[in-house]
DRENDO-1510 file (C-alpha; in Angstrom, 1 decimal, always signed):
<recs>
REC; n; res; u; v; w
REC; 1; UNK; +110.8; +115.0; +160.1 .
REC; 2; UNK; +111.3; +115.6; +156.4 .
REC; 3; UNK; +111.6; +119.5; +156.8 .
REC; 4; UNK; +113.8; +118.9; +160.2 .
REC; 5; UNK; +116.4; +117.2; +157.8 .
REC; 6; UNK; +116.6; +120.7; +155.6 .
REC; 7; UNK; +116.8; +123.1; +158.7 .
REC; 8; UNK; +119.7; +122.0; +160.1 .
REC; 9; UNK; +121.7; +124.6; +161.3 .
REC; 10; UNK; +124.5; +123.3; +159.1 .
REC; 11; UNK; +122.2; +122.9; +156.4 .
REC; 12; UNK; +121.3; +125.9; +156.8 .
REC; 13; UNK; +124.7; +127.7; +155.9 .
REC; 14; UNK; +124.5; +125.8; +152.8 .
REC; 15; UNK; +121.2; +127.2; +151.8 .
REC; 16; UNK; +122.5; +130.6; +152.7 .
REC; 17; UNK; +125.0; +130.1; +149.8 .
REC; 18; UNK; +121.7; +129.1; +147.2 .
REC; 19; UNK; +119.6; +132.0; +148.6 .
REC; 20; UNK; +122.6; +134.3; +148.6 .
REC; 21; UNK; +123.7; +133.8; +145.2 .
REC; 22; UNK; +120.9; +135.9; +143.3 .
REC; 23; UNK; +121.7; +138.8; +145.6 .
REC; 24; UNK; +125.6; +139.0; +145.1 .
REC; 25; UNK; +123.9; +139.1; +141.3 .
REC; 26; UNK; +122.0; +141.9; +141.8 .
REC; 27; UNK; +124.9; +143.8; +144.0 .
REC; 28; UNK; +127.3; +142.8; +140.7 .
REC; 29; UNK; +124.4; +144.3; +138.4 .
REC; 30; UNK; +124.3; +147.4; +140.2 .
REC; 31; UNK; +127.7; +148.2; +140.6 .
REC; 32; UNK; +128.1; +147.8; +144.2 .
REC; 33; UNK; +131.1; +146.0; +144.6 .
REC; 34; UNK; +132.1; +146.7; +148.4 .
REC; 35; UNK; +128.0; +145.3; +148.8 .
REC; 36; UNK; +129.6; +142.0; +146.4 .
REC; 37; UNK; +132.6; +141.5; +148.5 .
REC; 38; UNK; +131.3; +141.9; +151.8 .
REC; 39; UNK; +128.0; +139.1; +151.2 .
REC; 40; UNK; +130.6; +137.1; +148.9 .
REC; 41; UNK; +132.8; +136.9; +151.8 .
REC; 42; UNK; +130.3; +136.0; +154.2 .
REC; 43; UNK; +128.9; +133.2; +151.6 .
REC; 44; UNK; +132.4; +131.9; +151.5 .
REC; 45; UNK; +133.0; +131.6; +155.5 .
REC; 46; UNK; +129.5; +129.8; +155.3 .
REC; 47; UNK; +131.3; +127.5; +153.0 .
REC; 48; UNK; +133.8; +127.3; +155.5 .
REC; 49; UNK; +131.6; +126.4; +158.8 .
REC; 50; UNK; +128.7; +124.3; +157.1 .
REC; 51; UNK; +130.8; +120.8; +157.1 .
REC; 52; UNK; +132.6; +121.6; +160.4 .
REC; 53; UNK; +129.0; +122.2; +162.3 .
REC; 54; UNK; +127.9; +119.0; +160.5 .
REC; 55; UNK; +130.7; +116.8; +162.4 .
REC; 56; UNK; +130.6; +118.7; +165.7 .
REC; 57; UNK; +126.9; +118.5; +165.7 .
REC; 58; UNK; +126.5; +114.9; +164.5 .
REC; 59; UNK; +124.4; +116.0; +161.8 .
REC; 60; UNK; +126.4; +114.8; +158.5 .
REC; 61; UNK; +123.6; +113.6; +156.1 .
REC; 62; UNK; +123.6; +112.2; +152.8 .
REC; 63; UNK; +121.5; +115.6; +152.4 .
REC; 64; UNK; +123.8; +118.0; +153.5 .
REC; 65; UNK; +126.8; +116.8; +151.8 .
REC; 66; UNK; +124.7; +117.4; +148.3 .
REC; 67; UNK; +123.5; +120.7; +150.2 .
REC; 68; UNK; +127.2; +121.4; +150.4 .
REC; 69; UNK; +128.0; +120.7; +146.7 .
REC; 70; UNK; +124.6; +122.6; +145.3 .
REC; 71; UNK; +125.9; +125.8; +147.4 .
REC; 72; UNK; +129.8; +125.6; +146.2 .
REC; 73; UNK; +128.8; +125.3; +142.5 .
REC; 74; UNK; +126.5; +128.1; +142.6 .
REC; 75; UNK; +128.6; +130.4; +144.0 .
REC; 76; UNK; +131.5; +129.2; +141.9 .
REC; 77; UNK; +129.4; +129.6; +138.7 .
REC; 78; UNK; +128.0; +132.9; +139.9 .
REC; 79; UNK; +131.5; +134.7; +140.8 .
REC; 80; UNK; +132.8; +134.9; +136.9 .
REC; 81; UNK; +129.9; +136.7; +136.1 .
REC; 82; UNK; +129.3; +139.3; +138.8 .
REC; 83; UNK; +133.4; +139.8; +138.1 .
REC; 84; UNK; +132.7; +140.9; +134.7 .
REC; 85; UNK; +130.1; +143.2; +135.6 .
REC; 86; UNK; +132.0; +144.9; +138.4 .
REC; 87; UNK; +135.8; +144.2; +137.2 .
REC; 88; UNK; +135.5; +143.8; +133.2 .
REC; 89; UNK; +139.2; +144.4; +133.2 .
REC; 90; UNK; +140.5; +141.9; +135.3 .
REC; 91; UNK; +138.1; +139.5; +134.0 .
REC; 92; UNK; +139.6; +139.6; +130.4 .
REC; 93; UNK; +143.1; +139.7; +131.8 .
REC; 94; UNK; +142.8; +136.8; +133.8 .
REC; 95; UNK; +140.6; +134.6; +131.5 .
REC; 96; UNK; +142.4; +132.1; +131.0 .
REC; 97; UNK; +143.0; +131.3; +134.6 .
REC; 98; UNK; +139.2; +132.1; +135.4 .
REC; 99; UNK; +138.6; +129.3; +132.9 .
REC; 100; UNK; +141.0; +126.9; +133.8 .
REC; 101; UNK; +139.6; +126.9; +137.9 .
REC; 102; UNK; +136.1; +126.7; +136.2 .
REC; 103; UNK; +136.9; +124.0; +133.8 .
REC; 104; UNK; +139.2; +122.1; +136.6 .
REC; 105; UNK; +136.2; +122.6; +139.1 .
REC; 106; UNK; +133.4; +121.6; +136.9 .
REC; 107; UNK; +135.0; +118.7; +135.2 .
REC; 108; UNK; +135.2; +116.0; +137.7 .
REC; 109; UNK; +131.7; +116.7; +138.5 .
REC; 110; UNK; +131.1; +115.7; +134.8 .
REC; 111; UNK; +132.8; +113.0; +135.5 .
REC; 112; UNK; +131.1; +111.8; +138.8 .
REC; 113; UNK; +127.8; +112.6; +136.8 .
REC; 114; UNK; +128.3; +110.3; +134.0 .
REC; 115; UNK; +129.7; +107.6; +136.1 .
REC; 116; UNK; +126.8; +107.8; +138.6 .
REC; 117; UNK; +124.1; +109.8; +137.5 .
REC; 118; UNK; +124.2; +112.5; +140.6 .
REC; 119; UNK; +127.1; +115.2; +141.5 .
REC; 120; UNK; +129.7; +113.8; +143.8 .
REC; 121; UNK; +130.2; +115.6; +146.9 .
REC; 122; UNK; +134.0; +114.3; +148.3 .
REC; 123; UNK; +134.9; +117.0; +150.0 .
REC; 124; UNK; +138.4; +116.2; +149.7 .
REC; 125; UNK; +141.2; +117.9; +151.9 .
REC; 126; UNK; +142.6; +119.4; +148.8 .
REC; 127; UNK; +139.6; +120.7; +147.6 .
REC; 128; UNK; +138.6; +121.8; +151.4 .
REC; 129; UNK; +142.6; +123.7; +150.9 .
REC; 130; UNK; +142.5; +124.8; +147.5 .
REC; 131; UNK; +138.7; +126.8; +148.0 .
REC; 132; UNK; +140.4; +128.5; +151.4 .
REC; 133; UNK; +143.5; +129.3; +148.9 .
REC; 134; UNK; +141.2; +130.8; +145.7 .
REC; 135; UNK; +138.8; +132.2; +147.9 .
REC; 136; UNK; +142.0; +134.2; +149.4 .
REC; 137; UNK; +143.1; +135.1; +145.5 .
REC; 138; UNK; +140.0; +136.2; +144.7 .
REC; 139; UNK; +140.4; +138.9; +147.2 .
REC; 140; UNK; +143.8; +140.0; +146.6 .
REC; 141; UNK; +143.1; +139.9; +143.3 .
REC; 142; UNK; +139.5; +142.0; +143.6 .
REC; 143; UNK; +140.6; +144.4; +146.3 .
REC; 144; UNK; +144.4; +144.9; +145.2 .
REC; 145; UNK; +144.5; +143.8; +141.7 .
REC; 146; UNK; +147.3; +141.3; +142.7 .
REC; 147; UNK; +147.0; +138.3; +140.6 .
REC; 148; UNK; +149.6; +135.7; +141.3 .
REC; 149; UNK; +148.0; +134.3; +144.0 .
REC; 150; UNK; +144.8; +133.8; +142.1 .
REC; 151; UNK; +146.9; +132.5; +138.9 .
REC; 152; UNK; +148.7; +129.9; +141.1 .
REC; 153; UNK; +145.5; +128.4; +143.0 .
REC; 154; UNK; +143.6; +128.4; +139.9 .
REC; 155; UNK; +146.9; +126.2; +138.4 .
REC; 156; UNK; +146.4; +124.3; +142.0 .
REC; 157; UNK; +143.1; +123.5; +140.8 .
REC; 158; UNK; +144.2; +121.2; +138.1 .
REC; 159; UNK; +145.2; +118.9; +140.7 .
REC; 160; UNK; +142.4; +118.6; +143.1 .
REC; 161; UNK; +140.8; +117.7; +139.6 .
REC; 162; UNK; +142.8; +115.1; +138.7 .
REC; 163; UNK; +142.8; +113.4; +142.0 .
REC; 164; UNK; +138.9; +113.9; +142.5 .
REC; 165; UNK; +138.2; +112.5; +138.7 .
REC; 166; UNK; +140.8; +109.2; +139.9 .
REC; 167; UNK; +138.1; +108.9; +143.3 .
REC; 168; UNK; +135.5; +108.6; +140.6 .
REC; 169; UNK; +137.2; +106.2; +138.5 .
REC; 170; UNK; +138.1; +104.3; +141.7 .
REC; 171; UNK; +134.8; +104.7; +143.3 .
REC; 172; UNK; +132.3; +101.5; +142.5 .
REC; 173; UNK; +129.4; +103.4; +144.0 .
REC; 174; UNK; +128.8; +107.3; +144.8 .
REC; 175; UNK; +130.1; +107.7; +148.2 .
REC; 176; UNK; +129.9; +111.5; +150.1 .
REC; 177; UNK; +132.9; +112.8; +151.9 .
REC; 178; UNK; +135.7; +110.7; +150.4 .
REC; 179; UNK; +138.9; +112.7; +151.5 .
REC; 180; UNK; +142.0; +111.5; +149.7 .
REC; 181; UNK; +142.5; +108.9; +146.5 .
REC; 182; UNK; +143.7; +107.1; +149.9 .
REC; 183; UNK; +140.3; +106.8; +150.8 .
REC; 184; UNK; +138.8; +106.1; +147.9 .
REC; 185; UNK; +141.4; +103.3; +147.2 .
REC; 186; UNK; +140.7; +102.1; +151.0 .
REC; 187; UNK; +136.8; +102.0; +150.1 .
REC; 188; UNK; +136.6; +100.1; +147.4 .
REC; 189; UNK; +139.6; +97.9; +148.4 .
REC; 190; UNK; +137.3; +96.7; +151.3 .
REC; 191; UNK; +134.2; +96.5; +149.3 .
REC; 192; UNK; +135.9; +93.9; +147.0 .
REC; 193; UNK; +137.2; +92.1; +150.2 .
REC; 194; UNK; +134.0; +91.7; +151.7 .
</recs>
């Protein structure tokens, strides 16, 4: 039963993101950047099916959501560093935007950490938006050195920070897939009423 809950077949696109991300690594370290693009890409549309299998299936877990959230942040962490392997240029060109998404990305997890001693995993519709937007960017900026796109979604990022750091300030417990402050607001608004 215990290994049944981590072979789900949605959990299973969110392993593929873990397992993946030493490999897009190596592919950076090598040089092989069409190799880079082509598993990033399909890491990212694993992103992309993962949570929707979950609902369609009936198999959103407590589990999977964190599976989710472990997957993102690896890849997300991973990215910057194959891109200054493969792309130094663009990497020192668009630094500061590279570290405003990371910093906007990583700091309401800080956040959701110190509040509750564990990642949060919301899942918000912003979020679920702004990672179809960046991961777009990423390859006009990669494949056509076209970085607007990529500047204003990292910008973008600011705000599904802000709004996810106000669900954890809301938030009296950790709670998985909160999709909106709305939600969030709507949560604890009935916990206090019961």
């Amino acid at each position: 039963m215990f290994l049944n809950r981590w072979f789900t077949l949605p959990n299973l696109f969110s392993e593929f993101r873990i397992v993946a991300a030493p490999f897009l690594l190596l592919l950076a370290w090598h040089g092989l950047s069409y190799w880079f693009l082509a598993l990033l890409a399909l890491a990212l549309l694993s992103d992309a099916i993962d949570g929707y299998l979950a609902r369609r299936m009936g198999e959103t877990s407590e589990l999977g959501a964190q599976l989710d959230t472990w997957g993102d942040l690896t890849i997300f962490l991973i990215v910057p560093l194959a891109i200054w392997w493969l792309w130094p240029n663009i990497l020192i060109r668009e630094a500061p935007y590279i570290l405003v998404a990371l910093s906007a990305y990583l700091l309401p997890m800080l956040v959701g950490f110190i509040k509750f001693k564990q990642l949060p995993s919301y899942h918000t519709w912003a979020a679920k938006t702004a990672v179809v937007m960046m991961s777009i960017s990423i390859f006009t900026l990669l494949l056509f050195d076209y970085p607007w796109l990529f500047r204003v979604f990292a910008l973008v990022q600011i705000l599904v920070a802000i709004e996810e750091i106000a669900i954890t300030l809301t938030l009296r417990q950790l709670r998985n897939n909160v999709f909106s402050y709305w939600h969030a607001r709507h949560l604890t608004n009935n916990e206090i009423n019961q």
